[in-house]
C-alpha positions as CSV (number, residue, x, y, z in Angstrom):
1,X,107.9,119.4,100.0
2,X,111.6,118.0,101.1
3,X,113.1,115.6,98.7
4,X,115.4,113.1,99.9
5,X,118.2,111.3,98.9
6,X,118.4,110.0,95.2
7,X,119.7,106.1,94.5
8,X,120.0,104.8,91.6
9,X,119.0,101.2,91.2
10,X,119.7,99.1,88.2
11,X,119.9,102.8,86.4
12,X,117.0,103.8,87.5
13,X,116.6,106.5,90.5
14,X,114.7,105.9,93.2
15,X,113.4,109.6,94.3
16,X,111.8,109.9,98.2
17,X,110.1,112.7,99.1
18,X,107.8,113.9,101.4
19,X,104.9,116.2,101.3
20,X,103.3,117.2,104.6
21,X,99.5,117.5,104.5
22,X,96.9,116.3,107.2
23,X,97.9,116.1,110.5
24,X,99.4,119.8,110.2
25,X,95.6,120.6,109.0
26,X,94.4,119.0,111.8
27,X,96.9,121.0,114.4
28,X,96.2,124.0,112.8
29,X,92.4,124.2,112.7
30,X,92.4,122.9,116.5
31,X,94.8,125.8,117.1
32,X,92.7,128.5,115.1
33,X,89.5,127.5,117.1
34,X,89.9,124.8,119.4
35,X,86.1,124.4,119.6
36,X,85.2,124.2,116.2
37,X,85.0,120.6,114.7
38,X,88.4,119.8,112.3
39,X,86.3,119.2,108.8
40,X,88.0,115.8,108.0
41,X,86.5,115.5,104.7
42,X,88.0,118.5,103.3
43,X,91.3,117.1,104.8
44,X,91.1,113.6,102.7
45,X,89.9,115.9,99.2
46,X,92.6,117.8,99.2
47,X,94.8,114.8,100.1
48,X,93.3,113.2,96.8
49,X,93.6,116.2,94.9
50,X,97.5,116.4,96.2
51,X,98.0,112.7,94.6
52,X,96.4,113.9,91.7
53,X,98.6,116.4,91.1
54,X,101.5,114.3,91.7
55,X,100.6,111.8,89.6
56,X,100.7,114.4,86.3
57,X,103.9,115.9,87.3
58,X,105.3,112.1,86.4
59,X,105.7,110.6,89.1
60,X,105.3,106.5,89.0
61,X,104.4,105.9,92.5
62,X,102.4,107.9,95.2
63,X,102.6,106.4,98.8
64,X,99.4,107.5,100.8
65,X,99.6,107.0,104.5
66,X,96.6,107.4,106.9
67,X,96.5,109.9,109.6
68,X,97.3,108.4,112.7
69,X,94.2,107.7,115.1
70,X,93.9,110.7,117.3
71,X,94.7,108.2,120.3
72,X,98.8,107.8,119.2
73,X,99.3,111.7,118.7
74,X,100.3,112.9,122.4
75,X,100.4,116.3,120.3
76,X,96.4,116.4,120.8
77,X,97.3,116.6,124.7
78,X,98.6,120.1,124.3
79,X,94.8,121.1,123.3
80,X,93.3,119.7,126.4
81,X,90.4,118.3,124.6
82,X,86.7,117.3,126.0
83,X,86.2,113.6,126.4
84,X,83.4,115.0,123.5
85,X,85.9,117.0,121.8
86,X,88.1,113.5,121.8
87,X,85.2,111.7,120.6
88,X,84.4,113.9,118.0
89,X,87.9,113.7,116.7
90,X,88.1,110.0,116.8
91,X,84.5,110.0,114.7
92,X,86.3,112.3,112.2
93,X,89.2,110.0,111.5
94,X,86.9,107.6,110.8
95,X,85.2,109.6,108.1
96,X,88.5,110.9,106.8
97,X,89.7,107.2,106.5
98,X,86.6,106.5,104.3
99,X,86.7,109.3,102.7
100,X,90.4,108.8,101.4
101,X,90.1,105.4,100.8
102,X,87.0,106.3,98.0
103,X,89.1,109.4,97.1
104,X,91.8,107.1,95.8
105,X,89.5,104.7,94.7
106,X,88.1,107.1,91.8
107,X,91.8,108.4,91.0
108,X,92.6,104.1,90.5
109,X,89.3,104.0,87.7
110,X,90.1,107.2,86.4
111,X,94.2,106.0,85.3
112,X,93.1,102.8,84.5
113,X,94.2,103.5,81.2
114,X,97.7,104.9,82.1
115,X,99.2,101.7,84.1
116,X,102.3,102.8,84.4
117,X,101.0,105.5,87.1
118,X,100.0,103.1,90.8
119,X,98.3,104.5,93.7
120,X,99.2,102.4,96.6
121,X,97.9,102.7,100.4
122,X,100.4,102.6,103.0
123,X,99.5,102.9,106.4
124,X,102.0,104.3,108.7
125,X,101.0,102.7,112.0
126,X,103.0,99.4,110.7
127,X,105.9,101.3,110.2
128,X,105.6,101.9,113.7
129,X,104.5,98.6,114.7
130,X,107.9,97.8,112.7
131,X,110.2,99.7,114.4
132,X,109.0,99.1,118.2
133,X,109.3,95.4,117.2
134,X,112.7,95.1,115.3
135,X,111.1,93.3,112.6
136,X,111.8,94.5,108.9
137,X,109.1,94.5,106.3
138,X,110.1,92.1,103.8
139,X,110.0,89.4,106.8
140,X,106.7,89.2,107.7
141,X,104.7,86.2,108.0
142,X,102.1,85.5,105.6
143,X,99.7,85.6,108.9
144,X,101.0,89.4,109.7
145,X,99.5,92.3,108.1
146,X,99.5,90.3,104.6
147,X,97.9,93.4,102.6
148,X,100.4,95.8,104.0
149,X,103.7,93.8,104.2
150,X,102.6,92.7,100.0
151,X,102.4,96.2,99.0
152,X,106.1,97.6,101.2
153,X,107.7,95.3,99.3
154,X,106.4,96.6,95.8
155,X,106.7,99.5,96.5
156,X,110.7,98.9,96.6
157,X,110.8,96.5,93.9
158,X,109.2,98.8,91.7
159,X,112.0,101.3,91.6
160,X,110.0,104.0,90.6
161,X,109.9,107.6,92.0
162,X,107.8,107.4,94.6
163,X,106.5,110.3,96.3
164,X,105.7,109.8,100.5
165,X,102.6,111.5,100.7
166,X,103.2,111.2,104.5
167,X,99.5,111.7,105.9
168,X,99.8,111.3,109.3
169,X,103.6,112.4,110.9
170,X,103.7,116.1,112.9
171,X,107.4,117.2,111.3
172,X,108.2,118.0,115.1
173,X,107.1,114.8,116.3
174,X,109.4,111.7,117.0
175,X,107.7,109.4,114.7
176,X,109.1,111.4,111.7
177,X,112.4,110.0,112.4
178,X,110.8,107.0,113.0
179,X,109.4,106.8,109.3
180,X,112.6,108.2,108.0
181,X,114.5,105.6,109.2
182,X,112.7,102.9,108.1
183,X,112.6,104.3,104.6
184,X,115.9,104.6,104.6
185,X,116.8,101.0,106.6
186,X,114.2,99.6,103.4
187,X,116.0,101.2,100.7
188,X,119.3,100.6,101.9
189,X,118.7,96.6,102.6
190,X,117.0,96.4,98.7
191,X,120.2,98.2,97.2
192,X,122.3,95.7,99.1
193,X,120.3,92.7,97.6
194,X,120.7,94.5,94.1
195,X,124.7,94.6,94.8
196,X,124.5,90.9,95.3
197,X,122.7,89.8,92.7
């Protein structure tokens, strides 16, 4: 886990991390044994489990993004996968997504009675979707990913810790920088509005 910069707004600090789980299960199993299917369910427990954990070390906020669909990671070319094997792979996000989504679910009912503790769903492919269009979160139309563009902008007027549980970004990939940089563009523009205020 590589913890980033530390901010403090209205003296409170704002602590980003990120923990690398997921994707680098994913690469790994396909690299142990190309043919054997990548058991996505075990992927999304211990990707529950992780948030669990984080959760009672204190911190207020976990961010949980969703592995990326199989067809944006040109890593999966280096594998030279079956249209099957493809298939398969797609099927298993799928499953994972459901999985993770019911995972979190049962931690949400089971802190009900600690509220100062979220779990929020992020998914990454907006940030993405951000970047290549130029168009920073907090300005999105009502009529553009409502759900998504609601919950990036608590999760920087919260100013909790927040841990990235970042689910779905190869460390050697490009879109790491990507995500780092709109992290950073996000907290930077929400410390400038706090300046002003």
């Amino acid at each position: 886990m590589s913890t980033g910069d530390t901010r403090d707004l209205d003296s409170r600090e704002v602590t980003v991390a990120s923990l690398w789980v997921g994707t680098n299960d994913v690469y790994w199993s396909l690299h142990q044994n190309p043919m054997e299917a990548v058991d996505f369910v075990a992927i999304a427990d211990r990707t529950v489990r992780l948030v669990e954990d984080v959760l009672e070390k204190g911190f207020d906020t976990v961010l949980v993004g969703r592995i990326i669909d199989p067809a944006y990671m040109p890593g999966f070319q280096y594998f030279r996968l079956s249209a099957d094997q493809f298939r398969a792979l797609e099927a298993g996000y799928s499953e994972y997504v459901v999985q993770l989504e019911a995972g979190l679910e049962r931690v949400r009912k089971r802190r009900e009675q600690r509220p100062q503790n979220e779990v929020l769903y992020w998914n990454p492919q907006l940030i993405m979707e951000q970047h290549l269009s130029r168009t920073p979160a907090d300005e999105l139309g009502p009529d553009q990913h409502p759900q998504e563009a609601a919950e990036m902008n608590t999760i920087i007027c919260t100013r909790a810790e927040c841990l990235f549980v970042a689910d779905g970004f190869h460390p050697k990939s490009s879109t790491q920088s990507l995500f780092g940089r709109h992290v950073s563009m996000m907290l930077q523009k929400h410390m400038m509005s706090c300046d002003k205020a």
